[in-house]
Structure formats: structure tokens, C-alpha cells
N, C-alpha and C positions, 0 to 999 in steps of 0.2 A: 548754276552749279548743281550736279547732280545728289542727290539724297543718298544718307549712309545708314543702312540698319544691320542692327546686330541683333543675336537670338539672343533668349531668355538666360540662357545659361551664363552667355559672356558676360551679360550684364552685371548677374547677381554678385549682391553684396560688396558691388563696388560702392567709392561716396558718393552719398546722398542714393544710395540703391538698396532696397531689399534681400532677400533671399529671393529663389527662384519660383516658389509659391505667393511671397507678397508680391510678385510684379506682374506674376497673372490674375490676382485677387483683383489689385488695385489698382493698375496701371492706366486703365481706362479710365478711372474715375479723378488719377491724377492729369490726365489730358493729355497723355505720352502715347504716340501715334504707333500703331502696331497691325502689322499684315501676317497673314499668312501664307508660306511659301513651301513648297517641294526641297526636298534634301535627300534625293535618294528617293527609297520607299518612305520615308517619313515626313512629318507634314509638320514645319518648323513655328513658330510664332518669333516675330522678327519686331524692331521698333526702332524708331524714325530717330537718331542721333538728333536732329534741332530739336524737336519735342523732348528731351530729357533734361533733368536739372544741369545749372551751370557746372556744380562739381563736378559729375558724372561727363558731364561733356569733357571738363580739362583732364579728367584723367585717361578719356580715351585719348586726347592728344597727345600725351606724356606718353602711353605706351606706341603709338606709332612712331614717338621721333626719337631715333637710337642715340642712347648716351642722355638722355633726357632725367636731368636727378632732379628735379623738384615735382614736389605730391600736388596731385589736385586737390580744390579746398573741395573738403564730405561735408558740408551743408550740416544739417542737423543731428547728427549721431554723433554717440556719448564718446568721451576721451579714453572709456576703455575699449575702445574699436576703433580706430584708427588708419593711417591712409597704407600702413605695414598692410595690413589684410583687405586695404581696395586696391593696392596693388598685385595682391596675389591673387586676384579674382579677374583682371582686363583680360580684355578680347585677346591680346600674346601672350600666354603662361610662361614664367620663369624657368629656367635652363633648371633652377635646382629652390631645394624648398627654401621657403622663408624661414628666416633664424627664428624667428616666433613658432613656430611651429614644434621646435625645440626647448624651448624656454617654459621656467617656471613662470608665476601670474609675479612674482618679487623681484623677479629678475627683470624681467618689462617695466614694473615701475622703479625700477633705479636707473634703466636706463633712459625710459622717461624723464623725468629727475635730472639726469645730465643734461640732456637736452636743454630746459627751461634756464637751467643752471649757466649754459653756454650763452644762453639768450641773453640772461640778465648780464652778462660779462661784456659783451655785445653790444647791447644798449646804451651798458654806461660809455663807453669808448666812441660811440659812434656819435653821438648828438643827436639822432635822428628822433620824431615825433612817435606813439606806441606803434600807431597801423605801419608807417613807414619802414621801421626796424623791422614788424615782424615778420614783412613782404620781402624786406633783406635777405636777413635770416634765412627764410625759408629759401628763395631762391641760391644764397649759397652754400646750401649743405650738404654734404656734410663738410662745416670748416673749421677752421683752428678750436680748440677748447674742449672738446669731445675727445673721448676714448675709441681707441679701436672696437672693442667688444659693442661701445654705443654704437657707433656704423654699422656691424653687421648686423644687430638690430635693428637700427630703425634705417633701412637705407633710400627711403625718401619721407620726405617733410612736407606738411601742405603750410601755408601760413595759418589759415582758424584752426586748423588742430595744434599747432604752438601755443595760438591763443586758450584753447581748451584746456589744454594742461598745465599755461600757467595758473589759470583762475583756478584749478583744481585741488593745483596743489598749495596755493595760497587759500584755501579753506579747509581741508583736510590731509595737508602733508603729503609723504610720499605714497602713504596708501592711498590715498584719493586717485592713483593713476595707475593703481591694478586693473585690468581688464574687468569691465562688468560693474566696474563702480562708475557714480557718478549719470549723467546722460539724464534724458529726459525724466522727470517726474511723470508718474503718473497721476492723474486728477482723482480717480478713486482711490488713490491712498491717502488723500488729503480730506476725503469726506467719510468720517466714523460708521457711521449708517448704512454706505455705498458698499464701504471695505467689511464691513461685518457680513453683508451678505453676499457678496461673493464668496467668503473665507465658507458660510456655512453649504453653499450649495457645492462649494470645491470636497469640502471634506465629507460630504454626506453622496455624494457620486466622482468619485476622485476620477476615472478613465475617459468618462463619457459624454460630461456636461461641457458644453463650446459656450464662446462668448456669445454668443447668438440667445441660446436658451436663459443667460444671467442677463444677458441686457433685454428681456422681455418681462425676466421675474423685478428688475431695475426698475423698467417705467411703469408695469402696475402696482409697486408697492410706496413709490419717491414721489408723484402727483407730478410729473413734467420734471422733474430734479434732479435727474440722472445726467450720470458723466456721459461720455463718447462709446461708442461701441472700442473706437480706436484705445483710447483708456482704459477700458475694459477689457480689452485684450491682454494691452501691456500687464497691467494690474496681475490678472491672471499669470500670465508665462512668469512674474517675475515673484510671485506667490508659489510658484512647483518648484522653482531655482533652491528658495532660501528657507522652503518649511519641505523639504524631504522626508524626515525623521516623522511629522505629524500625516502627511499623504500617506506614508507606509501605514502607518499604526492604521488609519482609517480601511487604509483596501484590502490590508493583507496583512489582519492581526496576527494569523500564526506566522505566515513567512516574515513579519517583521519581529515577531517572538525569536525565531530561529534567527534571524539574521542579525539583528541589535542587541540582545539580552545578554549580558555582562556575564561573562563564562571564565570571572579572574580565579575561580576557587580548583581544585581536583575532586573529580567527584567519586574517586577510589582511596582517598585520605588516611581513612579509617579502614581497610579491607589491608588485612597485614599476611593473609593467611590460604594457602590452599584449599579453594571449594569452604571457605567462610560465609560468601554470597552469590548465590545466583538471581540475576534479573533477566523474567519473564515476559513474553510480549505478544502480540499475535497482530498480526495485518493482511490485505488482500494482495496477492503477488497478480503483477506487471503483466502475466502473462493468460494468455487464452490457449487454452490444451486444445488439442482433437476431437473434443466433447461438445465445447462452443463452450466452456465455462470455464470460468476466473477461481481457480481456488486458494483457499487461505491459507497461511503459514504460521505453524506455532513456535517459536524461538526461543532457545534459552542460552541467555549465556554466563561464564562462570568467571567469572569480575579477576579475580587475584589475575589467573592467567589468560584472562580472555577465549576461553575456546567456547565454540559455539557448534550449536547441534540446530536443525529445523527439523519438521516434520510437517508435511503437505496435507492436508484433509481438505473435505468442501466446504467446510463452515466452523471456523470455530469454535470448541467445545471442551465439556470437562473433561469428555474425554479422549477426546483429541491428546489434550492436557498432560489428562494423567498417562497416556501412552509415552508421550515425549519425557515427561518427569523420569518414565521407570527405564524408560535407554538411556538417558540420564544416570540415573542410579546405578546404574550396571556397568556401567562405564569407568564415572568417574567418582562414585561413592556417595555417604550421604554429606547433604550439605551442612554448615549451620545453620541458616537461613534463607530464604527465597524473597523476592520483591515482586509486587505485578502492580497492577492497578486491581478496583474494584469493580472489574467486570462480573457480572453474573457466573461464566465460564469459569473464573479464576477463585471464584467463593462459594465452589457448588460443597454440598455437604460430603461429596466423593472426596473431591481433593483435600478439604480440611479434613475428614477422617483421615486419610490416609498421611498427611501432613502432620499431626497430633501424633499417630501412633507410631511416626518414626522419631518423633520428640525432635522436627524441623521448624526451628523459629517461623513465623509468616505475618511477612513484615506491605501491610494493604496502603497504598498510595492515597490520597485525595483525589478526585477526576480532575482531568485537564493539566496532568502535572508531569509530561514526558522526561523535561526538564531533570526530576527525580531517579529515573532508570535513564541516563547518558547511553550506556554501555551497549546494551542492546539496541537501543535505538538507531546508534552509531552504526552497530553491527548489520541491523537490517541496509541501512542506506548502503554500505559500503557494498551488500549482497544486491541491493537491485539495480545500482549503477555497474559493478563490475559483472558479475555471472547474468543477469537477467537481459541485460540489452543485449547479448550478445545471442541469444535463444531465439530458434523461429516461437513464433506467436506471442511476442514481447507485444505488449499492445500500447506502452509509452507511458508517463509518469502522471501527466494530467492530461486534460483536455486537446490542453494545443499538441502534446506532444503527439498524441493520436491523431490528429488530425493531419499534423504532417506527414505522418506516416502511411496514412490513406492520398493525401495526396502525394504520394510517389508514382499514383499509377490515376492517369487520367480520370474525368467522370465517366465516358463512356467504357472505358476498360473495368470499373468498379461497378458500374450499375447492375444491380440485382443482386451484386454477391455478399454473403455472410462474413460475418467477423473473423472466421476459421480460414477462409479464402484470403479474406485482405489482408490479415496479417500473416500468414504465412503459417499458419498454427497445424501443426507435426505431434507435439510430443503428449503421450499419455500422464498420464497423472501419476503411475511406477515411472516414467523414464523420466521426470519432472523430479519425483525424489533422489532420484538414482543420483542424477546430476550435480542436485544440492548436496549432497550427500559427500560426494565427489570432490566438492569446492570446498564446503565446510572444513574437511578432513589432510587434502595435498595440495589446497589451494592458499588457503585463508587463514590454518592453520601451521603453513609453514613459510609465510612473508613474515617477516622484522617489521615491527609494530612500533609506533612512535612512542604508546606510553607503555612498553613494556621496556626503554630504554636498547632500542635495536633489535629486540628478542624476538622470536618470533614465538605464536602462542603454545607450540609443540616446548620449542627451548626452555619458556618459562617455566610450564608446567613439570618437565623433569630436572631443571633447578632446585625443587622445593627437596630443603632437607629438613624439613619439620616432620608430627605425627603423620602417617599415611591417615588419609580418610577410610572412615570404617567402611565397611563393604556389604549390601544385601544379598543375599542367594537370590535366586532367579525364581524361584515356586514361591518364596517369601514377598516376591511384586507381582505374581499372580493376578495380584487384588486388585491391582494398577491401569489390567486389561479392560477393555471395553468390552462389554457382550454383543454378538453378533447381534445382526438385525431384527427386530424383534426384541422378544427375551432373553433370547440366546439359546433355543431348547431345538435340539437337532436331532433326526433319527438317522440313524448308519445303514446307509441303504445299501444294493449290492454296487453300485460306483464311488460310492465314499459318499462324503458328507456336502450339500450343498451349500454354500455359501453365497448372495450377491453374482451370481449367475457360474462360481467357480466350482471343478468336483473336485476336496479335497481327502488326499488317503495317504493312511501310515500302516506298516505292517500291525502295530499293536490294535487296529483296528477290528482285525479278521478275531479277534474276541469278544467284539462287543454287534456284533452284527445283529441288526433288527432291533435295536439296545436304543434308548432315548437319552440323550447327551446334553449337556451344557458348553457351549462356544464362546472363548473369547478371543479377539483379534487385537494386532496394533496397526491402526492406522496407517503407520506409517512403513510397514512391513504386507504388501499385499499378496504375497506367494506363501503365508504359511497363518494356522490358527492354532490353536490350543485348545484341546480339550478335555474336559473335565465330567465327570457322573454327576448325574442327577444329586442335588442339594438332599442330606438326608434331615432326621430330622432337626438338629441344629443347625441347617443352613451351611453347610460347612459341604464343599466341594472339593473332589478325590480328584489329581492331576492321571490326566489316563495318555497320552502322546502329544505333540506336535507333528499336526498332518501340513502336509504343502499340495502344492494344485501343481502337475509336471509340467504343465502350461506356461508355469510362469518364472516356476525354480530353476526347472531343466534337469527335475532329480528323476531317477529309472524307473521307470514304470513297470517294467515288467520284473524288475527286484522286488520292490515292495508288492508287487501282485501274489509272487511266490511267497514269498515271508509271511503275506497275510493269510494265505492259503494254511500253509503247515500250523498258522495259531489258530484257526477255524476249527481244524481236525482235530488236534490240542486241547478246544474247547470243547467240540462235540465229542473226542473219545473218552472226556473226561466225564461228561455228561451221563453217558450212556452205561460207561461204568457204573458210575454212583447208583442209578436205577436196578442193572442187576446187582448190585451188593443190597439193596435196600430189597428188593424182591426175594432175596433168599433169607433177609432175616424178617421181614414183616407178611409173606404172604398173602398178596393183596386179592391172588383168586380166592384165598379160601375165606375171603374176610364176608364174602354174603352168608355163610353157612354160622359163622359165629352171632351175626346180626339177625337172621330169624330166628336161631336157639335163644337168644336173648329177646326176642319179642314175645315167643310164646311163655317164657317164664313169664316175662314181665306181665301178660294179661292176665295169666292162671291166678296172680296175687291180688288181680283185684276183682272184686266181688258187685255185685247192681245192689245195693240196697232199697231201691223203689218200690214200695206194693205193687200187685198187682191191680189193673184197672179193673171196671166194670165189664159182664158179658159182651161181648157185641155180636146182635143176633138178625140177621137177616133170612131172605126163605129159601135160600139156597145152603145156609148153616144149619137151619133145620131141618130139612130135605136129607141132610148130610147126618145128623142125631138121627133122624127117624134109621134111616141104612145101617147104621151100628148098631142101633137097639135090636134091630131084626136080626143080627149077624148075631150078636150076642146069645140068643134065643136057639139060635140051630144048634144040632148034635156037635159034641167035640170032637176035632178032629185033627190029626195029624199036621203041624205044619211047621214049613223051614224060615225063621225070618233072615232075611239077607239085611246085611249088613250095610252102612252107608259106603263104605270104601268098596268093596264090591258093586253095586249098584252105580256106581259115578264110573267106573272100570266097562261095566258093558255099556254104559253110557256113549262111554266116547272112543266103540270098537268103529 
């Protein structure tokens, strides 16, 4: 008689059969004969029907002979797995699924439960010896005593698995015939010592530790003592099943924070009041720009009615911050109070000044307490799942999600290329705000919101018919601005003011030309800055325009060129006036003629008090005495002395 093999697939999971992994593990070392054969392009692993266990063989019988209702006996596998699911596993797959596959794990053991129940009705009626009945039984089932709903359940019977589920449930009731219970023991759950260490190398590498690595740490630490690798297996798989809740906590303390942490409370309870609470936040957003870089998002949002504002920068900052606070402000008023955590960013001495002197509560978290600000938190997730995946250069939420997303495009199609490449990365860091901006404002705040009772965060916020929130002027948040890079100290040169490679210019500029300035910008507005004069001596800065770069506004350039022009001339006509009005009444040519008449009085008043020194006589000073004396001596005579001012005249003819 010629030999029958069947591939790995048909086999699995039928009685007394593995899955389709434990029969290529083990197969050979159970003595179960196996070839490999062609199928196509693919290269099959096949196995010798005589070589497989006896159950395994009677259930391939049973599905070759049509109309065949009795189970082949599953050898040793537990009563919550049954010949229902090695039937639905044989070499000829069912026209349509098994009822089990539908069924609760309660509904299988009540229908189980009927079963044994029929048995025992069975038994008593029949006379028969226990093996003989249950050989009955099985062979005539489904028959008298059972329910229709038990038939479509269980619709074939082996006789050991009868037997299984009567001892079952004669030791633990109907639940003892839930799927999963019951079945073999494992040997390292019966040894304290065995079971402690596996539970500690499970939970201290929950993903990646195999049976292999705990049955090595087993036999060096038990002196020859140790259970079965096979026990050790079991032990393990049946350790992930039934301690979930403890595996989380170990691998994945925040996502098991997020995912199990008892969230029966409202965490807007107490928030009765329009702009009462804002909660602040800041994270790295999803996406890689045109730049190659990941920039972070500052978020606020305002609790009563949910509306939420971002603002895009490179890195997290006060004032980043305080920029976002004072569009904030301008907006929606002031708040009563803020929440954030205790980042550095969020406690800088900027934002608490500015915080104090609007007399805004500020209400500082403990770290590690997300839990505390829901709102925002919420808010961010709901922005990088909805608007963020949807954006070129989305670069994914974690790890793996990036990695998927690189493998979209082969390795050799990827190799060498940058992150800007592979992820598809397009948008600037303006078009990146633009966006949010966008979503923030006609997206996010005009959906119907679960806990605003359907409303959407627009709806809510013009519901409120309490006090309006007080309201800043705009030069009053001034203080709010970030100063440009540097100090902030800018000079107005003839193409306007530089900023971070932009030229910005306003008509009111063409007055302050060649003029040394103070710059401040918001973050989150990159086509315009403000500017302000030099700090006098109280520190206190004069608002001088809002200039924009046309680059980026799209505002007329050759408008504000002219306008700047006319306040140039404006400036210089005013200039030039002031000097002749000041030259005709202080006469600055004739100011050297009053300054040497006052020099000469001023010397004439003072006098040398010093004696006179001793002679000083040399022989060309006496040379000089002798010549006089002799001059003295001659006849008198007539003469004209000239004067020094005449003398210095023919001087210098």
C-alpha cells in the first residue's frame, strides 16, 4: 500500500497535532516521517500519515469518509481544545465556519456540559461498562438527549475527549470546560523555585527572553533539577495568557499608564467658567520639514471650551511660550489660571513676570504627571493622529512606525537617501504653521466634541453667557515678544532691517534711517516683527512700527518704498529746518570771534606772580652787552622805532 503525506499546514492543530510551528520544531524528534517536495514554485515539507499519532491518523479518516460523524480520539490535549477545532483544521476544510468560532468561552462550556450530561443519561439506560459507553456515545452522536444549539456546536465527538470533559467537570463544574482550562499541567508550576524564576526573567525582559535562554538560566542555578525545556515552554506561554496586566506594567510602564489607569473621574469637574483654565503643553511634532528637522510644538488649550491654539518653533522655549501665551491673550482674554508642568521653559523668570503682573493664577504640576493636564494632552494626540499623518514628512509616532514607512520603498531604492527624501518631507516651518493653524481654527474647532455634550469648541465658547474675559491691548503684550536673535538691537539700513536672513520694511521706517533699533518677533508669525527704540534710561522701549518681509507677506513693496520715501524727506526737511532756525538765532559763524574776545580778556586778568630768575650769561650775551654799550656811547640821533605789528606785516610780504 502506497504511503499518504500531507503538508505542515493540513496537519496543524489537528488531535494530538501541534500548530504549524511546533511540527516543524518537533516533528522529527517525535519520529513523524517528513519529506520535502515541489508545489509550484514552492518547496513544501510533507509527513508520512503511518508515522503520525493514532488520533491524528483517525481524524484524517474521518474527514476522507463523507457523512463520517464521529471525532477522532486528540491523544493528549486539554478538554478546552477539543476535536470541534481538529476538525476544523483536517486536510478538507469545512464548507462554512465552525459554530465555535462564533461562540463565547460560556457558551462552549454549557454546551460541553450537555454533552457529558447526555452521557450520563446514556450510561445509565445502556448497561454498558465506562470505556464501552463512551465508545457508544461517541460513535452515535450526535443522538437523542442533546440540544440542537449542542449540535451545531459540537458536531463531532471523539470518545477521550467525552472522557475529558466528564473528569473535568466532575472536578471543577461547568467552568472546568471553558476553552483554556484544565489540560496538561505544567511541571514548573509545581516547583516554587523553577516558577519564581522564570516569572523573574519574564518580567525583567518581557519580548525577548525564549525558553531556551530560562532553561540555561534553569540548569545553572537548580544543580540538574530543572523541569523539561517542554515545561518550560508551556509554563512560560501559559504565564503571558494569565498575567497581562503585570507584562504591561513591566515593558511598557507609560503605555500601560495610558492604557489601564482608572480614568472613572472628569478632569474638567471643577472648570465651570469661560477661559477660568488654560493647560499648557509642548512636544516634538511627527513631522520632518524641508530643513531635515523635527520641530516642536507649543499648545495651549482653554479647558471650559476646549479651543486650542499651537505655535511651531525649533525647540521649546520661554519664549516660544510667551509668544503663544500673548496670541492667546489677544484672542481669547485673560485667563484665571494656567497649568503646565515644571519644565525650565514653563518657569522661566519671563513668563512668571509676565504671569504675576497680569495677576494670572499659575497652577506648576509635579513631573511625570500628564495624567494632571488630560485636556491638552488629548488635544495634542487627537492633532498628530488627525492633521499630522496626513502631511508629507510625517515621519511616524514611534520607532516602528518609521520604519514602516521607510519600508515602503525598497533598500536599494532608499539607500543613501536622507530623512527629507524618505519621508517625503515638503513643508517649511511658515507652511507647517499655516496648516496647524488652519486645523486648529475650521477643523478641530468646529467638530462636535464628546465632552462638550455634541458642541463643537466654536459652539461652546459663544454659549457662554457669563462676564466676557477682560481683554489686553496689543503694545500692553509687547513684553510677551521674544527679542530677535541676539539682543535684539537692529540698525535700519537702506533695505530695511535684517532679521534671520529676512529684509524687513514699513513706511514708518523711512524716519528712523541709519537709527539703532530694538526687534522683537513671534515665533509663530514669520513674515512680520516689531519694532521698538533703543531702551532709554529706564529701560522702557517706545513702539516705532510693525515691518513684514514682502517675501513672505505678499504686502507691496513698492507702496511702503514710496511712503517710506515721503517720511525720509519729512525727516530730513525737518532736520534741516531746525538748523537754519537755530543759525539765525545762535550764530554759530560768529561764535569764534566771541571765543577769542573772551580769551584775551580772560588772560589780561591774570598776572605771573614769579620773580625773576638769576642772569644767564653766556659769551655771545656779552658779545651782545659789549654792542649796546658802544651804541649807547655814540652821538644822538634821529630814529624811527617800528612797531611789532608793522614789522610781522613786512614780514610776511
Amino acid at each position: 500500500m502506497s504511503e499518504t503525506w500531507h503538508a505542515t499546514a493540513d496537519l496543524a492543530n489537528l488531535p494530538g497535532m501541534p500548530g504549524v510551528r511546533g511540527i516543524r520544531l518537533r516533528g522529527a524528534d517525535r519520529g513523524w516521517v517528513s519529506r520535502k517536495t515541489k508545489r509550484g514554485a514552492r518547496t513544501v515539507l510533507e509527513w508520512a500519515e503511518s508515522s503520525l499519532p493514532p488520533e491524528t491518523r483517525a481524524a484524517l479518516r474521518d474527514a476522507r469518509e463523507p457523512g463520517s460523524d464521529t471525532g477522532a480520539p486528540d491523544g493528549g490535549r486539554d478538554p478546552g481544545n477539543s476535536t470541534e477545532e481538529g476538525d476544523a483544521g483536517s486536510c478538507s476544510p469545512p464548507s462554512s465556519p465552525s459554530p465555535l468560532s462564533e461562540s463565547t468561552p460560556l457558551a462552549v462550556a454549557d454546551a460541553r456540559a450537555d454533552a457529558v450530561t447526555a452521557f450520563e443519561a446514556f450510561r445509565a439506560t445502556s448497561g454498558l461498562a465506562i470505556v464501552p459507553a463512551y465508545k457508544a456515545f461517541a460513535e452515535a452522536w450526535p443522538g437523542e438527549g442533546v440540544s440542537d444549539e449542542t449540535r451545531a456546536r459540537i458536531p463531532s465527538l471523539s470518545w477521550s475527549t467525552l472522557r475529558r470533559w466528564r473528569d473535568a467537570k466532575a472536578k471543577g463544574g461547568t467552568a472546568a470546560l471553558m476553552p483554556g482550562r484544565g489540560g496538561r499541567k505544567s511541571d514548573t508550576a509545581d516547583d516554587p523555585a523553577a516558577a519564581g524564576i522564570v516569572e523573574a526573567m519574564l518580567r525583567a525582559n518581557p519580548h525577548h527572553v525564549t525558553a531556551r535562554n530560562v532553561m540555561r538560566a534553569l540548569d545553572a542555578r537548580m544543580n540538574g533539577s530543572a523541569p523539561g525545556i517542554a515545561s518550560v515552554r508551556r509554563h512560560m506561554r501559559r504565564w503571558r495568557e494569565e498575567n497581562g496586566f503585570g507584562l504591561s506594567a513591566c515593558s511598557d510602564p507609560d503605555g500601560h499608564r495610558s492604557r489601564t489607569m482608572p480614568a472613572f473621574g472628569d478632569g474638567s469637574w471643577d472648570v465651570t467658567a469661560l477661559n477660568q483654565l488654560w493647560e499648557l503643553d509642548s512636544t516634538r511634532l511627527d513631522v520632518i520639514c524641508a530643513d531635515g528637522l523635527r520641530w516642536d510644538v507649543c499648545v495651549a488649550l482653554e479647558v471650559w471650551g476646549r479651543r486650542g491654539k499651537a505655535t511651531v518653533t525649533q525647540r521649546s522655549s520661554a519664549e516660544a511660550i510667551a509668544a503663544l501665551v500673548r496670541r492667546c491673550l489677544l484672542e481669547w482674554g485673560v485667563p484665571g489660571a494656567i497649568r503646565t508642568d515644571e519644565g525650565k521653559d514653563y518657569t522661566s523668570k519671563h513668563l512668571q513676570r509676565v504671569v504675576r503682573d497680569l495677576e494670572i493664577e499659575h497652577d506648576i504640576l509635579p513631573p511625570y504627571s500628564p495624567d494632571k493636564k488630560p485636556h491638552v494632552e488629548r488635544f495634542i494626540g487627537i492633532m498628530s493622529h488627525d492633521l499630522l499623518t496626513q502631511l508629507g514628512g510625517f515621519c511616524g509616532h514611534d520607532v516602528a512606525d518609521a520604519q514602516r514607512i521607510r519600508g515602503r520603498q525598497s533598500f536599494a531604492q532608499r539607500r543613501g537617501k536622507d530623512d527629507v527624501i524618505l519621508f517625503r518631507s515638503s513643508l517649511t516651518a511658515e507652511e507647517l504653521q499655516a496648516k496647524i493653524d488652519d486645523w486648529c481654527e475650521h477643523v478641530y474647532g468646529r467638530e462636535p466634541r464628546a465632552g462638550l455634550d455634541g458642541l463643537s469648541p466654536f459652539e461652546k465658547a459663544a454659549s457662554w453667557t457669563g462676564e466676557t474675559p477682560k481683554r489686553v491691548s496689543e503694545r500692553g503684550m509687547d513684553v510677551l515678544l521674544a527679542p530677535a536673535a541676539g539682543d535684539g538691537r537692529r540698525k535700519v539700513g537702506k533695505d530695511g532691517i535684517r532679521v534671520d536672513g529676512g529684509e524687513y520694511i514699513a513706511a514708518e521706517l523711512g524716519s528712523h534711517m541709519d537709527a539703532w533699533v530694538h526687534v522683537r518677533q513671534d515665533p509663530g508669525d514669520w513674515g512680520r516683527i516689531y519694532v521698538f527704540t533703543e531702551a532709554d534710561v529706564a529701560g522702557n522701549h517706545d513702539f516705532v512700527c510693525i515691518a513684514e518681509d514682502p517675501s513672505r507677506t505678499g504686502v507691496d513693496r513698492r507702496e511702503i518704498a514710496v511712503a517710506a520715501k515721503r517720511n525720509w524727506r519729512a525727516r530730513n526737511n525737518a532736520e534741516r529746518k531746525r538748523a537754519r532756525e537755530l543759525a539765525r538765532e545762535h550764530d554759530p559763524a560768529g561764535a569764534i570771534e566771541a571765543v577769542l574776545q573772551k580769551a584775551v580778556e580772560d588772560a589780561d586778568k591774570v598776572v605771573a606772580l614769579n620773580p625773576p630768575g638769576a642772569e644767564h650769561a653766556t659769551p655771545a650775551t656779552e658779545s651782545a652787552k659789549a654792542a649796546e654799550a658802544r651804541d649807547a656811547a655814540a652821538p644822538e640821533r634821529t630814529k624811527r622805532r617800528v612797531s611789532e605789528a608793522e614789522f610781522m606785516k613786512k614780514l610776511w610780504r
